[in-house]
N, C-alpha and C positions, 0 to 999 in steps of 0.2 A: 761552794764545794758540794760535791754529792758523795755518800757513803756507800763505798761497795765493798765485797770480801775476795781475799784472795783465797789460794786454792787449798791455803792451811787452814782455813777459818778464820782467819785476823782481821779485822776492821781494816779498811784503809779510806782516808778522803781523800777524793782528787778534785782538783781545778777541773772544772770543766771546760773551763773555755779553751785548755787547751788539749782539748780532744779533738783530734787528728779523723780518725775512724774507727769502727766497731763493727767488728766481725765474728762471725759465730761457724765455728769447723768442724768439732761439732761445740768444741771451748770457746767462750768470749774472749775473743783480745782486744783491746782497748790500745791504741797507737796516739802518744803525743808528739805533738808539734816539734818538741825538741827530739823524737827519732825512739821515746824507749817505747817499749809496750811489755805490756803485762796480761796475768791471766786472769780472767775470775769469775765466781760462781755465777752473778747473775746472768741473763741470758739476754742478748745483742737487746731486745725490745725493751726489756725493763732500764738499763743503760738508758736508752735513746730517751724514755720516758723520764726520767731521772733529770738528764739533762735539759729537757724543754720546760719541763717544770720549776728548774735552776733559772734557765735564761727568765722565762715569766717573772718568776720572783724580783733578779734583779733589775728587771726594765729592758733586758738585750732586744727581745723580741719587739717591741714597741716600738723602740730607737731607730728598728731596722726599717721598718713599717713606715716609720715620717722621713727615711733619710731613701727608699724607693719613691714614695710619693713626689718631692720636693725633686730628684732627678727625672721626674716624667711630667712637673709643670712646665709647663714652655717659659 
């Protein structure tokens, strides 16, 4: 889960993994998988930073790493 704020000031943690996309207009929205999106203070970069330092943590990025290798040994 990563911690971001919405536009009242409130905490909120979200799954990250089901982050969809992150776009900044000039407001961050944040789009999950299941279709809702929402707004919040931080800004598109910090989000995306947020979130690769989540996958690190839990091993995603690693996972993906040996499961590209293994589809490109013959």
């Amino acid at each position: 889960m990563i911690l971001v704020t919405r536009l009242n000031g409130s905490p909120l943690w979200l799954n990250a993994l089901l982050i969809e996309t992150v776009e900044e207009t000039p407001d961050t929205y944040i789009t999950l998988v299941t279709g809702k999106r929402m707004i919040v203070l931080e800004k598109a970069a910090e989000v995306i930073s947020l979130v690769k330092q989540y996958n690190q943590e839990i091993g995603v990025h690693n996972a993906t790493i040996k499961v590209q290798q293994t589809e490109e040994s013959p």
